[in-house]
N, C-alpha and C positions, 0 to 999 in steps of 0.2 A: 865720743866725748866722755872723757871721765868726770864724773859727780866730783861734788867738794869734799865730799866727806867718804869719799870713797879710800880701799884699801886696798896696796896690790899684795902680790903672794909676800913678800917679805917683811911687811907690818903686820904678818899674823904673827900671832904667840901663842902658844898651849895653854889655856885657861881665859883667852881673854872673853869676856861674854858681853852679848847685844840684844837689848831688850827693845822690846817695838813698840809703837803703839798700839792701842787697842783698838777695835772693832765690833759692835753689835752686828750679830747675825738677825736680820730679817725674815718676813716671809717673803719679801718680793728676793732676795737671795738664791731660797729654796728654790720657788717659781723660775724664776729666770736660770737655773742649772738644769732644771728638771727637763726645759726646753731646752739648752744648749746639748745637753750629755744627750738627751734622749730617754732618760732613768726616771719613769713615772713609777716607781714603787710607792706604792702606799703607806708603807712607814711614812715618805715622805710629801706624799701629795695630797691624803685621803684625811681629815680629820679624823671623819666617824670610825673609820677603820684603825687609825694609830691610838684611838682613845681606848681600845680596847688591849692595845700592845703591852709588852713588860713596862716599856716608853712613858706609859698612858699621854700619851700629844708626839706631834710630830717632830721627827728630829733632822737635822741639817746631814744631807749627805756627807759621808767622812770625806770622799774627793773632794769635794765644795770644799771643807773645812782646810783641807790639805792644801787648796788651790788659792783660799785665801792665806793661810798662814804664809806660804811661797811669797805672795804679794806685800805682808806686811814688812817679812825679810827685805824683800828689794827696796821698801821704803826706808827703813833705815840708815839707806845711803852707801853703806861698807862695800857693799859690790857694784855699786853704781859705777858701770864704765868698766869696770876690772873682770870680771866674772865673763869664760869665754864661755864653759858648759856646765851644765849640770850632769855629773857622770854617773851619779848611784845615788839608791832612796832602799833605805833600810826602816820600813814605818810600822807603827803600831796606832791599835785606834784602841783607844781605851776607855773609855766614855761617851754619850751623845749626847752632844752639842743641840739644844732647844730655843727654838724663836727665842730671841730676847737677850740668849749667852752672848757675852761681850767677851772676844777671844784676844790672847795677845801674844808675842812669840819670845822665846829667848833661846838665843844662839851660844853654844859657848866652843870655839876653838881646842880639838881635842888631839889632832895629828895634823902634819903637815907635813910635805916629802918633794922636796923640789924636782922639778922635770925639768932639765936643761933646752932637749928638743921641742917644749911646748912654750919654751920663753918666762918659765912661771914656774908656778906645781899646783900638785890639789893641796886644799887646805878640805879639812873631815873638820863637819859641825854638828855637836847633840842638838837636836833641835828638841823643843819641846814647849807645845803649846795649851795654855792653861786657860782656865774660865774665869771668872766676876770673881770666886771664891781660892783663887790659888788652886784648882784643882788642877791633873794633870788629865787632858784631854786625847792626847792624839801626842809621840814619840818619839822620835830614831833618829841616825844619822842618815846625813849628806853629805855628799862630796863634790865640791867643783872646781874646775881646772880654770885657776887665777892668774892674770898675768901680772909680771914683775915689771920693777919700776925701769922705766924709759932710760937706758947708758946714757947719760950728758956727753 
């Protein structure tokens, strides 16, 4: 079922860009990744130990943060229903992300290359997700293989 607001490969344009809503990071976030990954690192689970860090407190695992930004994307609605794969992740983590960062995404349409045999093409997005403060958090492109609109 395609979203309402969804877009197939031929409503993209080069430059078009899609901002998300935003998200506070938690510590039940943290916790609850710590336990799904398996990633008990002390940066991220240990208070007394991170107070001591470059950090001084504990910071959001960058997957977490990457696995929410993925999520806000899909909320958006633009790949709702259209989006067959996710083909490539070209990422950078630039900052960390602290209990209480409220994170948010923006997408901006940078190449696009039709694939006739995939019914679609990929559309390439800079992704780049920033904190409370406009800063830039975490970086890179994606790319995913989109399908094209339904032949009437």
């Amino acid at each position: 079922m395609v979203g309402p607001n969804a877009r197939f490969f031929e409503d993209f344009t080069v430059g078009d860009t899609f901002d998300s809503m935003a998200r506070t990071i938690t510590e039940a976030d943290i916790v609850a990744f710590a336990a799904l990954s398996g990633d008990y690192n002390p940066l991220h689970t240990d208070a007394e130990f991170a107070r001591s860090s470059p950090f001084g407190q504990r910071i959001a695992h960058g997957l977490l943060v990457l696995s929410i930004a993925s999520g806000l994307a899909a909320r958006n609605g633009f790949i709702d229903g259209t989006a067959q794969a996710f083909t490539t992740l070209d990422w950078r983590f630039r900052a960390p992300v602290l209990i209480g960062d409220t994170i948010r995404v923006q997408a901006t349409v940078t190449r696009v290359r039709a694939v006739v045999a995939m019914g679609g093409g990929l559309v390439y997005l800079e992704m780049r997700v920033l904190n409370q403060r406009d800063e830039v958090v975490q970086q890179g492109e994606w790319s995913l293989v989109m399908r094209g609109r339904p032949q009437s």
